[in-house]
C-alpha positions as CSV (number, residue, x, y, z in Angstrom):
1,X,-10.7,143.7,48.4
2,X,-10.0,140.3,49.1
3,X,-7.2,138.1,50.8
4,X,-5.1,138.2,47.8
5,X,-6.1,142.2,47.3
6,X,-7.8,142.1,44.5
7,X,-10.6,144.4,44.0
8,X,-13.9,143.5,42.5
9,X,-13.4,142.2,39.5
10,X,-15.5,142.8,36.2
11,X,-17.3,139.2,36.2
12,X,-19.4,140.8,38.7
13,X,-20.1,143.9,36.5
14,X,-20.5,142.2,32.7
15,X,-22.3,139.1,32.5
16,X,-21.5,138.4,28.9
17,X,-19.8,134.9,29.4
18,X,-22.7,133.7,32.1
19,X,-24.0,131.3,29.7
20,X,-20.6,129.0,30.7
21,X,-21.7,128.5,34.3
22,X,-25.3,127.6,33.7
23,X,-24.3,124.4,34.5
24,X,-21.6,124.5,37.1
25,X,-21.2,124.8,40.7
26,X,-19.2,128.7,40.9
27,X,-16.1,128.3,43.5
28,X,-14.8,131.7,42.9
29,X,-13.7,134.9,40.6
30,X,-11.3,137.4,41.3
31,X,-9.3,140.1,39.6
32,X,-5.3,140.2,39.2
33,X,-3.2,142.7,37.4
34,X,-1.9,142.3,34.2
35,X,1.6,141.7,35.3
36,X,4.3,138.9,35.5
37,X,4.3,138.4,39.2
38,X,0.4,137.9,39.0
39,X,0.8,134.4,37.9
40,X,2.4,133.0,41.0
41,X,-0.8,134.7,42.8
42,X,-3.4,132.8,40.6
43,X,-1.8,129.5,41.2
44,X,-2.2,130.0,44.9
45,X,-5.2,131.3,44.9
46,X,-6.5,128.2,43.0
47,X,-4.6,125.8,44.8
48,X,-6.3,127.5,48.2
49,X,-9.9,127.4,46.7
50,X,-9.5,123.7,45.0
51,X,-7.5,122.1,47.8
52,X,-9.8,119.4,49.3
53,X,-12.4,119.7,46.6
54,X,-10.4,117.5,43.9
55,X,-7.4,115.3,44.3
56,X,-4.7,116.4,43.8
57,X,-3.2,115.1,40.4
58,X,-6.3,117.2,38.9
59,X,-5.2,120.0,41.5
60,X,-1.4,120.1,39.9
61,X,-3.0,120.1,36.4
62,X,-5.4,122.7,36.5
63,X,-2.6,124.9,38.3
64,X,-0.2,124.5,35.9
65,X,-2.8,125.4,32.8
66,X,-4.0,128.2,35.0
67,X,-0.2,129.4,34.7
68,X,0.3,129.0,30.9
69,X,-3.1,130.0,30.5
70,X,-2.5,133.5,32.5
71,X,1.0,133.9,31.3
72,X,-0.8,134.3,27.3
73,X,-3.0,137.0,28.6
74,X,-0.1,139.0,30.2
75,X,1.8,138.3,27.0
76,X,-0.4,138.5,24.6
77,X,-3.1,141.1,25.3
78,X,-3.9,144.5,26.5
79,X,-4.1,143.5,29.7
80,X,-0.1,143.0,30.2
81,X,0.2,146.3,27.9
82,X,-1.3,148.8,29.6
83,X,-1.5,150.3,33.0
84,X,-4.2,149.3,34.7
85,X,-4.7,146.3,32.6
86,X,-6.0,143.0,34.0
87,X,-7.4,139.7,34.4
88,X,-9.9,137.4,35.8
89,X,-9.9,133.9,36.7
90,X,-12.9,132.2,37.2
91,X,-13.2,128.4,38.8
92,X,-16.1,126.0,38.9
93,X,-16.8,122.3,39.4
94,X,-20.1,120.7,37.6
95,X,-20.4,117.0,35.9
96,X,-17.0,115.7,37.7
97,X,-15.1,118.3,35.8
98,X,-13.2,121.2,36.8
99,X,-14.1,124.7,34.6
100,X,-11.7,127.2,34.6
101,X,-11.7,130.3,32.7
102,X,-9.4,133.5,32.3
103,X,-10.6,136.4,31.1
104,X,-8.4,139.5,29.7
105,X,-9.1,142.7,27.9
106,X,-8.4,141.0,24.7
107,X,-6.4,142.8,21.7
108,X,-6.4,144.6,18.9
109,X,-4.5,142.7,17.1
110,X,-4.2,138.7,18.5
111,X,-6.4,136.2,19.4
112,X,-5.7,133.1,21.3
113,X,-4.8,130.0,19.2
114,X,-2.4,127.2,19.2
115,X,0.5,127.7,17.2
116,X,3.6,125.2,16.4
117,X,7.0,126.0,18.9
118,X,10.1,126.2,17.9
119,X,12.4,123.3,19.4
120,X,14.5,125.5,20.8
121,X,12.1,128.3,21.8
122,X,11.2,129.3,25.6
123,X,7.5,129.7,24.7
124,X,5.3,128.6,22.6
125,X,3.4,125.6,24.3
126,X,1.0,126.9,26.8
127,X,-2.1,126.5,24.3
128,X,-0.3,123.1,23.2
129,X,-0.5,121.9,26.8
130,X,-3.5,123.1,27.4
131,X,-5.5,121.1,24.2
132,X,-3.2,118.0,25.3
133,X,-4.3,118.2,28.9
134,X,-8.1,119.5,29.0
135,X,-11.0,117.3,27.5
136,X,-12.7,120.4,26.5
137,X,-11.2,124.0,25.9
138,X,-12.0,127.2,23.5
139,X,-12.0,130.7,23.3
140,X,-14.7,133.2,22.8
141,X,-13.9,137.4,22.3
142,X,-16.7,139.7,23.7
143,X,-16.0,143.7,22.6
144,X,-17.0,144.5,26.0
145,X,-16.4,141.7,28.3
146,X,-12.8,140.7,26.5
147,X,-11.3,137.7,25.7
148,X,-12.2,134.5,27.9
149,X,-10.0,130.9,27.4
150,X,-11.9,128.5,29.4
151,X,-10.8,124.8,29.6
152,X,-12.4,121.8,31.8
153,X,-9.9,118.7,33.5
154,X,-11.6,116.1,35.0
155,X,-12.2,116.6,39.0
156,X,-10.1,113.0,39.2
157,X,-7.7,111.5,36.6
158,X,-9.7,108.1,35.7
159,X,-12.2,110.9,34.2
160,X,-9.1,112.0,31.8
161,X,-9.6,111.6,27.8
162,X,-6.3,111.9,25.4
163,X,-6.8,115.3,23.5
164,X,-9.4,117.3,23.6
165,X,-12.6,118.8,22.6
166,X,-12.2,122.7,20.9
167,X,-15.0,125.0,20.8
168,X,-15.2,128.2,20.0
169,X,-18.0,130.6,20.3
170,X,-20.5,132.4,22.3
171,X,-22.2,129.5,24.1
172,X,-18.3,128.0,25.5
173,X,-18.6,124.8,26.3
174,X,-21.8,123.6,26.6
175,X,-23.4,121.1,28.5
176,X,-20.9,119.2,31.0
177,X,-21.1,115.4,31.1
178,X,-18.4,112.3,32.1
């Protein structure tokens, strides 16, 4: 268990999705439950790990993708629908970018993707923020590992780029450069 009492968390047991931080500087990993109220835990644990290691317009943005990022796991796969369901959230600096990835227990019948909102719908956007904001995101499903959304932000905003760079598959993101 750590400060924010999670227990180990299964980054440390599968390895699957190791290829992603070949390049980067690992910051940290821990677990969360699948649940609502674990959201509000993840942005303060980010903020506490990132806090003095980028400024802090990059700092706001990667806490608020964090949150729309978790909030779709909770939502949208197994690990808000069962029990002991949960999630990992993985940070990492490397090549003046920011990596941050979630990974949940994926589902059996979804798979992350951006999809148009309704105007006058509460949800909807979180992907849609995400590809406006990151300059590289994507998605990659391992049977055993589960579902990992990763997306990089620039460790300062003259780094930013409008849109942003989708790729999906087994090696993530590739290398990191400015």
């Amino acid at each position: 268990m750590n400060t924010y009492g999670q227990a180990t968390c299964r980054y440390e047991r599968r390895r699957a999705t190791a290829a992603r931080w070949a390049v980067l500087h690992p910051l940290g990993h821990a677990e969360f439950a699948g649940l609502a109220c674990s959201v509000a835990t993840v942005r303060a644990w980010a903020r506490d790990l990132l806090t003095g290691r980028v400024d802090d317009s990059a700092l706001d943005d990667v806490v608020l993708l964090l949150s729309e990022v978790v909030t779709n796991s909770i939502v949208h796969s197994d690990s808000g629908r069962t029990a002991a369901g949960s999630i990992t959230v993985c940070l990492g600096l490397g090549g003046g970018m920011i990596h941050a990835e979630v990974i949940d227990d994926g589902s059996a019948t979804s798979l992350p993707f951006v999809r148009a909102a309704e105007l006058d719908s509460d949800g909807g956007r979180g992907l849609l923020l995400v590809e406006a904001m990151a300059t590289a995101w994507g998605t990659h499903h391992d049977p055993e590992a589960g579902t990992a959304v990763w997306f990089h932000l620039p460790t300062n905003e003259t780094n930013r780029t409008d849109g942003a760079n989708r790729t999906d598959g087994p090696d993530g993101p590739g290398p990191l450069s400015n």
